[in-house]
CHARMM-style PDB file with segment names, atoms N, HN, CA, C and O in Angstrom:
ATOM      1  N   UNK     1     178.454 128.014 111.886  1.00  0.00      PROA
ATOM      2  CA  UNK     1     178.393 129.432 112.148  1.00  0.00      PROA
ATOM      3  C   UNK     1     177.940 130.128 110.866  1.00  0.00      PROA
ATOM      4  O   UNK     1     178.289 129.638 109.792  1.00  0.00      PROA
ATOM      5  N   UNK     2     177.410 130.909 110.886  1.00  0.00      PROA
ATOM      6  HN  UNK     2     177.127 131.307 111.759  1.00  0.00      PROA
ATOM      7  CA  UNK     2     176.550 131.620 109.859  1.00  0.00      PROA
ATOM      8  C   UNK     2     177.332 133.052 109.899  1.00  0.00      PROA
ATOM      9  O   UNK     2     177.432 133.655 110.967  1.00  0.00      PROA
ATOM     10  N   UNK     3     177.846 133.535 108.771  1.00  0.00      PROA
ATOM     11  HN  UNK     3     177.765 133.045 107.903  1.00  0.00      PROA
ATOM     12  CA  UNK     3     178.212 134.711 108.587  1.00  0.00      PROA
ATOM     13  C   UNK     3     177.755 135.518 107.241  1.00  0.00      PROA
ATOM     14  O   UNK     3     176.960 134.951 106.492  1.00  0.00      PROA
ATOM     15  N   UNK     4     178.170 136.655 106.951  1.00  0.00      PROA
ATOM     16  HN  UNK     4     178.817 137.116 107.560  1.00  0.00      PROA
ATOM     17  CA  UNK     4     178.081 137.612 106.284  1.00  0.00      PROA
ATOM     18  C   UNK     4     179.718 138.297 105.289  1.00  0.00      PROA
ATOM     19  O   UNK     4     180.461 139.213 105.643  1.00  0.00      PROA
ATOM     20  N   UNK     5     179.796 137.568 104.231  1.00  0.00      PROA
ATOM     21  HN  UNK     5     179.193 136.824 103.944  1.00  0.00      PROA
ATOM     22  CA  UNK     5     181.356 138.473 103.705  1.00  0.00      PROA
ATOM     23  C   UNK     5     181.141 138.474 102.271  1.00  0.00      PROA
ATOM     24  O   UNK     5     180.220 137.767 101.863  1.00  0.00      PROA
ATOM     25  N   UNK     6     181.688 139.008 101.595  1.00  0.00      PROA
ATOM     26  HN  UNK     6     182.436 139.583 101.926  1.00  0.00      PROA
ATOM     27  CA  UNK     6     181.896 139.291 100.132  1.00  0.00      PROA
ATOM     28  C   UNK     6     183.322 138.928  99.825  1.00  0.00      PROA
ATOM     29  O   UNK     6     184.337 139.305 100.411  1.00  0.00      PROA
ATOM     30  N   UNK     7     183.189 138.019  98.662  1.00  0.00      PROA
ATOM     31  HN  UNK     7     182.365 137.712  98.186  1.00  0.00      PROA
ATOM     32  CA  UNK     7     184.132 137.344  98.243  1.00  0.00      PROA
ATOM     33  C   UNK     7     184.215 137.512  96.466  1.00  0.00      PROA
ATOM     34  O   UNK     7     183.167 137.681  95.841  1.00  0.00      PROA
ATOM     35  N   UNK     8     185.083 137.470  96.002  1.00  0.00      PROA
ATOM     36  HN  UNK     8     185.934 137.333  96.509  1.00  0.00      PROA
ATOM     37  CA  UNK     8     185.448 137.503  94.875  1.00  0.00      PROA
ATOM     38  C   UNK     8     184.750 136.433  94.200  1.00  0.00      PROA
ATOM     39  O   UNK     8     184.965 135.279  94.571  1.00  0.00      PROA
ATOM     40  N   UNK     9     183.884 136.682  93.185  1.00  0.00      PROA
ATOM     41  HN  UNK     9     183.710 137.619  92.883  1.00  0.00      PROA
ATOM     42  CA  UNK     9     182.999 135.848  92.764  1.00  0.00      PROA
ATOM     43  C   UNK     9     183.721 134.434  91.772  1.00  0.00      PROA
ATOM     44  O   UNK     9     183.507 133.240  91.980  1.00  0.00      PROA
ATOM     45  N   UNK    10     184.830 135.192  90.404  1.00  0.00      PROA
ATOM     46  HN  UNK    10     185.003 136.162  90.235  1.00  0.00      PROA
ATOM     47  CA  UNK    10     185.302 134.647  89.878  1.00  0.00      PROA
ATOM     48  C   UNK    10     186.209 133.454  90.920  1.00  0.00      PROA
ATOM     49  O   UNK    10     186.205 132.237  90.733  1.00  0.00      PROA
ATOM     50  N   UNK    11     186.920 134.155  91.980  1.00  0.00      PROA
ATOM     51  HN  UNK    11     186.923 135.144  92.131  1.00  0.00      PROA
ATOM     52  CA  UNK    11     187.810 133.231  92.643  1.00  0.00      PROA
ATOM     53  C   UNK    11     187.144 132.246  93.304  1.00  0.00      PROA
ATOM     54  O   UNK    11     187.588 131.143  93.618  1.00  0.00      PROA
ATOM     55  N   UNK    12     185.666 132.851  93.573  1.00  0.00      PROA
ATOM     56  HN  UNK    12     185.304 133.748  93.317  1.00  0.00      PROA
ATOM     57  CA  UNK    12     185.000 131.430  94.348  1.00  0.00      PROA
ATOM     58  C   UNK    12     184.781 130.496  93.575  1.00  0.00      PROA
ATOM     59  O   UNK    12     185.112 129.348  93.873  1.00  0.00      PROA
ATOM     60  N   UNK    13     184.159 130.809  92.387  1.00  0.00      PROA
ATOM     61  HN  UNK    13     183.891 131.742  92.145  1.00  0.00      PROA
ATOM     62  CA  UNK    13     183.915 130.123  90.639  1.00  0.00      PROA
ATOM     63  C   UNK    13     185.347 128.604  90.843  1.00  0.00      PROA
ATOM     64  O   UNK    13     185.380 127.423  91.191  1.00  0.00      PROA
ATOM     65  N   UNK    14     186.373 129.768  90.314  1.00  0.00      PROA
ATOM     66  HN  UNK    14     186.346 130.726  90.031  1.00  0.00      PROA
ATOM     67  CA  UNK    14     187.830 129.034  90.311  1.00  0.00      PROA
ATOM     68  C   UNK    14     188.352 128.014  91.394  1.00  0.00      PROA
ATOM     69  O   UNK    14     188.985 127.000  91.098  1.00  0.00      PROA
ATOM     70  N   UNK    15     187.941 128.480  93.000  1.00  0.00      PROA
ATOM     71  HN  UNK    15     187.427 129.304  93.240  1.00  0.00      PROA
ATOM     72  CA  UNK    15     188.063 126.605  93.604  1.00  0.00      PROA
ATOM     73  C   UNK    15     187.203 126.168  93.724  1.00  0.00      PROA
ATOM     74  O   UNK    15     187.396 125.272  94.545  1.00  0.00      PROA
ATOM     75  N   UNK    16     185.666 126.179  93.264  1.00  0.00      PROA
ATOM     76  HN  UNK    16     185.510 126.907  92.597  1.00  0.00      PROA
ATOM     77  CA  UNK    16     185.172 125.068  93.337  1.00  0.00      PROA
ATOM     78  C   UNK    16     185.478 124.345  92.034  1.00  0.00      PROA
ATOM     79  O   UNK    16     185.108 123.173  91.968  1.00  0.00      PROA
ATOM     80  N   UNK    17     186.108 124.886  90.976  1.00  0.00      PROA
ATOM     81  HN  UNK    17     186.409 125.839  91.030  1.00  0.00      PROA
ATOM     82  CA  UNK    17     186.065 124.071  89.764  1.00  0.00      PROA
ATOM     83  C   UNK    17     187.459 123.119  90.522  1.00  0.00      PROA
ATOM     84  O   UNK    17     187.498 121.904  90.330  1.00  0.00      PROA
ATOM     85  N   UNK    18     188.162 123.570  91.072  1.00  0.00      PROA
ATOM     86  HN  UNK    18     188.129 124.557  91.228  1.00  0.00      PROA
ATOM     87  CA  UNK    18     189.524 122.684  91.134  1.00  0.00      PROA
ATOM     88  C   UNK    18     189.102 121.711  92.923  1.00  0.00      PROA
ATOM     89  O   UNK    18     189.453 120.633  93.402  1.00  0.00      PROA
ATOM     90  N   UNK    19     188.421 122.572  93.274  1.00  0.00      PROA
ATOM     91  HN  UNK    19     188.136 123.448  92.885  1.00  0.00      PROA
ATOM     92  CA  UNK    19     187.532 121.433  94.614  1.00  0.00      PROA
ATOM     93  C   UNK    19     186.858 120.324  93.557  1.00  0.00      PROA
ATOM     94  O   UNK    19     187.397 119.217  93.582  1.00  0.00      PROA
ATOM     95  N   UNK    20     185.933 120.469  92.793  1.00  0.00      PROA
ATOM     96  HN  UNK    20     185.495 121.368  92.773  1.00  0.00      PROA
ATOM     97  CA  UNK    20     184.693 119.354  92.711  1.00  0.00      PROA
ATOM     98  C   UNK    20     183.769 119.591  93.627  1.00  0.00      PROA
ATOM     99  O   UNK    20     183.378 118.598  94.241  1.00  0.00      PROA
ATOM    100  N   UNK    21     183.266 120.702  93.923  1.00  0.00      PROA
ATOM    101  HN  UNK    21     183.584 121.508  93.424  1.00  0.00      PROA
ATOM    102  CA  UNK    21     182.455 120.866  94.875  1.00  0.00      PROA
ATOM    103  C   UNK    21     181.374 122.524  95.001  1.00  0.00      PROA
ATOM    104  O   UNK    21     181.768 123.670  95.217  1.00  0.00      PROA
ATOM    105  N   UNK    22     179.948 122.003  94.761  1.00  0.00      PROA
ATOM    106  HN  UNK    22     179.628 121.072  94.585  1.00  0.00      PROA
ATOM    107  CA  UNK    22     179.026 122.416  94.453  1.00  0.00      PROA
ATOM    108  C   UNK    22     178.641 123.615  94.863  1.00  0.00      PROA
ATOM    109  O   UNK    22     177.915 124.304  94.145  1.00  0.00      PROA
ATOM    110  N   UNK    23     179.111 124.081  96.195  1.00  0.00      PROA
ATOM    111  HN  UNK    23     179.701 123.522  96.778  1.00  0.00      PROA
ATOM    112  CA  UNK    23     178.448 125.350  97.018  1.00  0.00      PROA
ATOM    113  C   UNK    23     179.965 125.906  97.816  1.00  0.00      PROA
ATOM    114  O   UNK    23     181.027 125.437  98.226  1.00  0.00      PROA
ATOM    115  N   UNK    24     179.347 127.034  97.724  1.00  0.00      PROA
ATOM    116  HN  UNK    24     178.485 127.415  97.391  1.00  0.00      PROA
ATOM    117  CA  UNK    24     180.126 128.003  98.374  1.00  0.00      PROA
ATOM    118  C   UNK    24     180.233 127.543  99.826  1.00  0.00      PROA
ATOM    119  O   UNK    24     181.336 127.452 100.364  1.00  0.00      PROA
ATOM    120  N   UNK    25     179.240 127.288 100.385  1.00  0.00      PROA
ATOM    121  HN  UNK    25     178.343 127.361  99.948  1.00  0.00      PROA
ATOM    122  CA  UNK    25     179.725 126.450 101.604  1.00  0.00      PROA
ATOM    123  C   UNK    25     181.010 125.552 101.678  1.00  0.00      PROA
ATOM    124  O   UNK    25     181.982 125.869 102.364  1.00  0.00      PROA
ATOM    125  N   UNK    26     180.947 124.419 100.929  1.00  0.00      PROA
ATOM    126  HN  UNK    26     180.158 124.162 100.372  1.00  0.00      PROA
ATOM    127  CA  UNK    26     181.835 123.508 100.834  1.00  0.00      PROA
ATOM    128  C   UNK    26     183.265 124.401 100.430  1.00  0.00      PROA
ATOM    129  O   UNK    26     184.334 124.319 101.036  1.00  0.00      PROA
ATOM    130  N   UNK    27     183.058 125.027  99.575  1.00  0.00      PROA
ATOM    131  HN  UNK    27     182.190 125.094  99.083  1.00  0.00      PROA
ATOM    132  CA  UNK    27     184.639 125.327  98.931  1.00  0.00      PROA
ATOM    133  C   UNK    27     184.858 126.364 100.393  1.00  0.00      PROA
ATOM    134  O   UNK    27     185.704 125.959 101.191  1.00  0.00      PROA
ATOM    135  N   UNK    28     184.342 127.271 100.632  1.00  0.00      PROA
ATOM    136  HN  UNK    28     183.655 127.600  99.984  1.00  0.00      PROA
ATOM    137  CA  UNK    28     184.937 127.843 102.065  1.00  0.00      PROA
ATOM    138  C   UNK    28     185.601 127.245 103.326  1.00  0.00      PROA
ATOM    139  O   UNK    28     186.656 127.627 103.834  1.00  0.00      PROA
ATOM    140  N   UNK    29     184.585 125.972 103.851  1.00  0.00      PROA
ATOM    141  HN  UNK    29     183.729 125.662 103.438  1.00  0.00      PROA
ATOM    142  CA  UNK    29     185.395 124.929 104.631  1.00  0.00      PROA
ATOM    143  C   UNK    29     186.073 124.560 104.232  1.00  0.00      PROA
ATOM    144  O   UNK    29     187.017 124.372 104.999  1.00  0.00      PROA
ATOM    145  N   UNK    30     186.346 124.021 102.496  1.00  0.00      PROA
ATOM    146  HN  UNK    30     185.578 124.173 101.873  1.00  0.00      PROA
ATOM    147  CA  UNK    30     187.505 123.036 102.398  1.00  0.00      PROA
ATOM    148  C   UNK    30     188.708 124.223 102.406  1.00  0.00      PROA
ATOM    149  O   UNK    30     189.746 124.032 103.039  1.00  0.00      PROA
ATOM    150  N   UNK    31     188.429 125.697 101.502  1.00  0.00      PROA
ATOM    151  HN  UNK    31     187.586 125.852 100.987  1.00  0.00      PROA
ATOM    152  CA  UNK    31     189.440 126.392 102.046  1.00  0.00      PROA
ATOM    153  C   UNK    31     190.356 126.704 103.786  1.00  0.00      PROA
ATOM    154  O   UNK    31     191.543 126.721 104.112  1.00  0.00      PROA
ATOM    155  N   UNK    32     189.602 126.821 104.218  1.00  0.00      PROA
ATOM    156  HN  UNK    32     188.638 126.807 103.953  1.00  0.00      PROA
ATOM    157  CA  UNK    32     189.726 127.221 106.065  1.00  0.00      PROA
ATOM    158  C   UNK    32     190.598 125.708 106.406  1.00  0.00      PROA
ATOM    159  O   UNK    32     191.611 125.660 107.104  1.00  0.00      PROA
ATOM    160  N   UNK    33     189.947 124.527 105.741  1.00  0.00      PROA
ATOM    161  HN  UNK    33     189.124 124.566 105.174  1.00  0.00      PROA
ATOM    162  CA  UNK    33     190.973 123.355 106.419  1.00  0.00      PROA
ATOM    163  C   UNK    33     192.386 123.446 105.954  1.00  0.00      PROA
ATOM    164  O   UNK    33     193.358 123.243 106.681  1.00  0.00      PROA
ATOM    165  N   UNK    34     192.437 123.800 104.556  1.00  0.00      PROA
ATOM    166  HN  UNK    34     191.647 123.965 103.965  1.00  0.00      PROA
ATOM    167  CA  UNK    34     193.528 123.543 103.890  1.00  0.00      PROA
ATOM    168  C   UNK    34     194.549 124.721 104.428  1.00  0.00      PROA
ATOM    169  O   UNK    34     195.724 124.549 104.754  1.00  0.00      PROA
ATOM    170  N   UNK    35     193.690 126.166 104.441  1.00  0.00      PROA
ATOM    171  HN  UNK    35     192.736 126.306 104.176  1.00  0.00      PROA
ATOM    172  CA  UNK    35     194.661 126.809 104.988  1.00  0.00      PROA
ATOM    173  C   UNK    35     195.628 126.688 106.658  1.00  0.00      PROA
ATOM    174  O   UNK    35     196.707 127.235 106.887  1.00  0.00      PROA
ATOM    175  N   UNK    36     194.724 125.703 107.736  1.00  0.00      PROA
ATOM    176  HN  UNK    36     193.848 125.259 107.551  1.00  0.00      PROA
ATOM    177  CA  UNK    36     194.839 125.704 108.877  1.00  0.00      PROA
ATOM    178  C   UNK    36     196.279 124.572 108.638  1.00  0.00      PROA
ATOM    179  O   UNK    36     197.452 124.677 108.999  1.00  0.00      PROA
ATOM    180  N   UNK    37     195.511 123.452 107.835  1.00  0.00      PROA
ATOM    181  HN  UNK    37     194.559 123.366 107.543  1.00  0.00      PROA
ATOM    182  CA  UNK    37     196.479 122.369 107.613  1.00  0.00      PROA
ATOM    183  C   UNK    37     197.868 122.471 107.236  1.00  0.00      PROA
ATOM    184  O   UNK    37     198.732 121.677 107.610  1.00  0.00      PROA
ATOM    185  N   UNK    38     198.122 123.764 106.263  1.00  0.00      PROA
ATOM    186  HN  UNK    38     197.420 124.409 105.960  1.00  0.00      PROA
ATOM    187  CA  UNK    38     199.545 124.320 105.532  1.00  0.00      PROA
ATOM    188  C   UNK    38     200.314 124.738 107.092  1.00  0.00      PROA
ATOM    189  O   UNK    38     201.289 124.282 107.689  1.00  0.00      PROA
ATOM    190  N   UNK    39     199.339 125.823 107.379  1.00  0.00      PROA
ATOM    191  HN  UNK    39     198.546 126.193 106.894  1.00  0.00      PROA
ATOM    192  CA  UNK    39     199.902 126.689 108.549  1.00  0.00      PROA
ATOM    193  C   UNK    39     200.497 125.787 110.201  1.00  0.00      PROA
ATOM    194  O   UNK    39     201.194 126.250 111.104  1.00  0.00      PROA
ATOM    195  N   UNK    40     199.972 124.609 110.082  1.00  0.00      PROA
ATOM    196  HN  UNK    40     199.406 124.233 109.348  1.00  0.00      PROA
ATOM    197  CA  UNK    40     200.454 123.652 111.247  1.00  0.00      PROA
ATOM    198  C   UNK    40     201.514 123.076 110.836  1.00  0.00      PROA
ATOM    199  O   UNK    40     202.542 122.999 111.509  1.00  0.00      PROA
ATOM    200  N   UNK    41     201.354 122.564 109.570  1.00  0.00      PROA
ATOM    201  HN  UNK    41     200.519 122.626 109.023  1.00  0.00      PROA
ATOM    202  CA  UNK    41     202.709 121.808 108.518  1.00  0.00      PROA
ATOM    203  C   UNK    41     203.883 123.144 108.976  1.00  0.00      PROA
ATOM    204  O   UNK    41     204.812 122.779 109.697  1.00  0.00      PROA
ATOM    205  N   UNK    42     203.847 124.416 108.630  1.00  0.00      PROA
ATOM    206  HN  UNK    42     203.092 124.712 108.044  1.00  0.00      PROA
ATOM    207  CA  UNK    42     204.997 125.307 108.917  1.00  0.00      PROA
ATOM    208  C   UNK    42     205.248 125.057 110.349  1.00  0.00      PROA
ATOM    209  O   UNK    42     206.270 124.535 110.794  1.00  0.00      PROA
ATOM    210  N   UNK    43     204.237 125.470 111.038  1.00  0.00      PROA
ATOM    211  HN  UNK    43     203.407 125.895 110.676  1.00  0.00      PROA
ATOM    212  CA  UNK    43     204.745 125.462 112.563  1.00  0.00      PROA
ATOM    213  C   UNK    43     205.579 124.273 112.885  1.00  0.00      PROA
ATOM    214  O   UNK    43     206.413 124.340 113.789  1.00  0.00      PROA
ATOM    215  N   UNK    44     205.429 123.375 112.311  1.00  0.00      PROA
ATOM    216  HN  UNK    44     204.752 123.321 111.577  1.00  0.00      PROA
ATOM    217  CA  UNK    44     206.107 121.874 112.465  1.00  0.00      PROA
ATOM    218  C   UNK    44     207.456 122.367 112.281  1.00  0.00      PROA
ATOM    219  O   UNK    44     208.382 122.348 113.093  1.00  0.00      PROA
ATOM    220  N   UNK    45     207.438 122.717 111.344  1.00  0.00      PROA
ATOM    221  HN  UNK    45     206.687 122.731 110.685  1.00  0.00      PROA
ATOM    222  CA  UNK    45     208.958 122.725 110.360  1.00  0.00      PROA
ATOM    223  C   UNK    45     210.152 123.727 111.473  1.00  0.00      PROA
ATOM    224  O   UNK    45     211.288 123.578 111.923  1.00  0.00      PROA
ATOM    225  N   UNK    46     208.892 124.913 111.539  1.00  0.00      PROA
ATOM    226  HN  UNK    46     207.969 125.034 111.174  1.00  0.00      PROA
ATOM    227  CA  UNK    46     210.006 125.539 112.360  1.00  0.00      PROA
ATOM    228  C   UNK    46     210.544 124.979 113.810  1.00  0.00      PROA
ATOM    229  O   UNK    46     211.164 125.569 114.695  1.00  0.00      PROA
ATOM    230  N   UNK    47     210.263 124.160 113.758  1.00  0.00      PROA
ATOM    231  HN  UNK    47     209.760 123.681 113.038  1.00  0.00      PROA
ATOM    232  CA  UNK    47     210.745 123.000 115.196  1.00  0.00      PROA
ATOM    233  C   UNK    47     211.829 122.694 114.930  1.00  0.00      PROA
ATOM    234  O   UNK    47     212.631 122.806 115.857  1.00  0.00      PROA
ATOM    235  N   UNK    48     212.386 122.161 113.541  1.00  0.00      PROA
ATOM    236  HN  UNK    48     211.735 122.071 112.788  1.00  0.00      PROA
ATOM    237  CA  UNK    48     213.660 121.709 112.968  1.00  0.00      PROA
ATOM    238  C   UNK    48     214.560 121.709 113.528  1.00  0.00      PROA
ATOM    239  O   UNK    48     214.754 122.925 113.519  1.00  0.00      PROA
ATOM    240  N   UNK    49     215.328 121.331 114.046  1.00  0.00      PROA
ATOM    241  HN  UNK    49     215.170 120.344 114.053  1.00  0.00      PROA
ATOM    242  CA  UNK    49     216.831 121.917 114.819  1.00  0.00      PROA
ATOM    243  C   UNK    49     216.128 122.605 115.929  1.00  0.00      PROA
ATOM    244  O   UNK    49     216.215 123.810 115.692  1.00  0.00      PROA
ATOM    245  N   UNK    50     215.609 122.448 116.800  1.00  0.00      PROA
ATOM    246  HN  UNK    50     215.538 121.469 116.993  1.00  0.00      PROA
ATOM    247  CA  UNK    50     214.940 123.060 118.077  1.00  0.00      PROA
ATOM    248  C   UNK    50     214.806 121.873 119.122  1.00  0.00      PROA
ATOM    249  O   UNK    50     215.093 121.924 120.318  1.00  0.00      PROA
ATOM    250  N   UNK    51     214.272 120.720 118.360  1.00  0.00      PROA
ATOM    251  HN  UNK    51     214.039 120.679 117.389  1.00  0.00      PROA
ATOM    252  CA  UNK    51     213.897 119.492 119.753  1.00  0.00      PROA
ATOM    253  C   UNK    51     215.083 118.592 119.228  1.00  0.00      PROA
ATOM    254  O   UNK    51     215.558 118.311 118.127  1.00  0.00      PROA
ATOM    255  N   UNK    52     215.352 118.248 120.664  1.00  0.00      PROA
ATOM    256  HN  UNK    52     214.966 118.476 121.558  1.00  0.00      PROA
ATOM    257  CA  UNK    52     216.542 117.297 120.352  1.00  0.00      PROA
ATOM    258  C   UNK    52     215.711 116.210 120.686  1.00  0.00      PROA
ATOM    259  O   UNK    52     214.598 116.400 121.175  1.00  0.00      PROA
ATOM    260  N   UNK    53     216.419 114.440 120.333  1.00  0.00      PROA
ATOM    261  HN  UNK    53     217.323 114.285 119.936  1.00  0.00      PROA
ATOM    262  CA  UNK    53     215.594 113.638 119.593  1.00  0.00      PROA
ATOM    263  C   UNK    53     216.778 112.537 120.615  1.00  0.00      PROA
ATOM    264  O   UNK    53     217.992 112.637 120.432  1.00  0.00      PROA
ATOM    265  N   UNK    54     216.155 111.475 121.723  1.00  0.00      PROA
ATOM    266  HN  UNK    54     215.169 111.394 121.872  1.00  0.00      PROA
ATOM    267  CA  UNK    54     217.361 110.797 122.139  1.00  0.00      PROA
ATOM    268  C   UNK    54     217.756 109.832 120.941  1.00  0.00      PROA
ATOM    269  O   UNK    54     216.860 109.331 120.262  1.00  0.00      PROA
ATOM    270  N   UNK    55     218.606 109.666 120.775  1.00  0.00      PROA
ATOM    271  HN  UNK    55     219.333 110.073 121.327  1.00  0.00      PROA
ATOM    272  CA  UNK    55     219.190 109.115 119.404  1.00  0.00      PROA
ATOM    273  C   UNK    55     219.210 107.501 120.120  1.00  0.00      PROA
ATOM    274  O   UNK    55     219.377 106.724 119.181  1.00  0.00      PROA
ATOM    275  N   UNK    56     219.096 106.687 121.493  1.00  0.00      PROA
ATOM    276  HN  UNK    56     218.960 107.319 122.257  1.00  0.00      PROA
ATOM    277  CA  UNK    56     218.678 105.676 121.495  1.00  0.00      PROA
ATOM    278  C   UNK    56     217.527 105.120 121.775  1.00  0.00      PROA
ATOM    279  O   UNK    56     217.374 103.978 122.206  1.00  0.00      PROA
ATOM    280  N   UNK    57     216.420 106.164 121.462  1.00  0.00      PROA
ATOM    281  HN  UNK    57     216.545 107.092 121.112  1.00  0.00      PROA
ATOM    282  CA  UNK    57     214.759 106.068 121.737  1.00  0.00      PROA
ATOM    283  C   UNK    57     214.428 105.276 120.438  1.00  0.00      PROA
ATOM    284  O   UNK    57     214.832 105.608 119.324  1.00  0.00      PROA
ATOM    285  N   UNK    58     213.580 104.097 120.726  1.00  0.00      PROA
ATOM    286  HN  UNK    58     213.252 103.827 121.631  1.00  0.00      PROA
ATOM    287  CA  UNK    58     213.105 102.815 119.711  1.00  0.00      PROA
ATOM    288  C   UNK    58     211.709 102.958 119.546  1.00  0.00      PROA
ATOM    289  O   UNK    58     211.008 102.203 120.219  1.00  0.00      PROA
ATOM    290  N   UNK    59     210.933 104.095 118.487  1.00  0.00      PROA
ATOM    291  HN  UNK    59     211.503 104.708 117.940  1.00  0.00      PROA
ATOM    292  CA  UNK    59     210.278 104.268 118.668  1.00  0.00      PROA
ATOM    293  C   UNK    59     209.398 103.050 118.056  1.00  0.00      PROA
ATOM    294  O   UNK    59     208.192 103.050 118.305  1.00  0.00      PROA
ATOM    295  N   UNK    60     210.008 101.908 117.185  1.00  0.00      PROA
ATOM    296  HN  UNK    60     210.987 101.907 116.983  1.00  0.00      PROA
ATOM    297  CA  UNK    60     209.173 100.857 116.914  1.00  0.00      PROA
ATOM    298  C   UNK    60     208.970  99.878 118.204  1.00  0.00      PROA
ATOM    299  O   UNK    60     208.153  98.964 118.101  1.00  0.00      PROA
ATOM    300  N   UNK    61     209.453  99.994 119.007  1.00  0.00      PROA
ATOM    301  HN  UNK    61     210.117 100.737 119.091  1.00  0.00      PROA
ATOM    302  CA  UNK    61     208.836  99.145 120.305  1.00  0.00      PROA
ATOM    303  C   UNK    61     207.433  99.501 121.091  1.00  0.00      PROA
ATOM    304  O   UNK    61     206.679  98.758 121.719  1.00  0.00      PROA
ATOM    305  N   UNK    62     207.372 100.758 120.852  1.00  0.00      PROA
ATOM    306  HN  UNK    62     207.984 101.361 120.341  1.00  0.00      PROA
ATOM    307  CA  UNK    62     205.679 100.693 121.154  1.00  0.00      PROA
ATOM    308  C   UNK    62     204.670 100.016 120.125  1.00  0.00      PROA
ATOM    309  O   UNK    62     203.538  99.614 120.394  1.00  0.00      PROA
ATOM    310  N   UNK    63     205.322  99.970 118.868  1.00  0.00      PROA
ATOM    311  HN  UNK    63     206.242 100.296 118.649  1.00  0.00      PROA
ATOM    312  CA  UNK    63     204.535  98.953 117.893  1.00  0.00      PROA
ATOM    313  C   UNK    63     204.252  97.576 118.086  1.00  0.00      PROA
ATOM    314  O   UNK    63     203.304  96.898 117.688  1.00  0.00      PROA
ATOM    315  N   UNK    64     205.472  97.220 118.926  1.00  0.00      PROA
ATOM    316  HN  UNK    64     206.242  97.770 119.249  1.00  0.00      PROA
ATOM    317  CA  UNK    64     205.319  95.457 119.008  1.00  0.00      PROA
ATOM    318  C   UNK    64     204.816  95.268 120.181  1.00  0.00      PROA
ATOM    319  O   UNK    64     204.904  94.204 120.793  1.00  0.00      PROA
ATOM    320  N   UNK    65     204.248  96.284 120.588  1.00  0.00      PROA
ATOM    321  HN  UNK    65     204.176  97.149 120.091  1.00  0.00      PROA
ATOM    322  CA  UNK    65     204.017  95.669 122.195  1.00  0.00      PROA
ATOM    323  C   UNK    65     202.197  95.258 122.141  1.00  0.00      PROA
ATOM    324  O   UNK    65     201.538  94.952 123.134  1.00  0.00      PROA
ATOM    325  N   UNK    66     201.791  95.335 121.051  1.00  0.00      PROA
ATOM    326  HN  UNK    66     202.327  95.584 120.244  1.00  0.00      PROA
ATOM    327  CA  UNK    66     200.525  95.100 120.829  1.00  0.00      PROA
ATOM    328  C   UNK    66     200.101  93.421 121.103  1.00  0.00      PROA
ATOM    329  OT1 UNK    66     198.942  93.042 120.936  1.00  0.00      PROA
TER     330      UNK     66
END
């Protein structure tokens, strides 16, 4: 997708030096993943104490059944 935004020049400067990575392209996607990736990690969390878990479910038996 092709867009149009203005971004803080220095801050774009600043993750690609800590990306390794050459173009503003790249450091934008790798931003957008990383931010999506944090934000699913929370949603996880807030599950905590919400799903109950049968406490005699073996979940290594779907492993051996290979």
């Amino acid at each position: 997708m092709r867009t149009s935004i203005e971004l803080d020049e220095a801050l774009v400067e600043e993750a690609q030096t800590y990306a390794g990575v050459g173009t503003m392209h790249e450091v934008v996607d790798l931003a957008l993943k990383e931010f999506v990736a944090i934000r699913r990690r929370r949603d996880i969390g807030e599950l905590f104490g919400k799903v109950e878990i049968d406490p005699d479910y073996d979940y290594k038996a779907l492993r051996r059944e290979d």
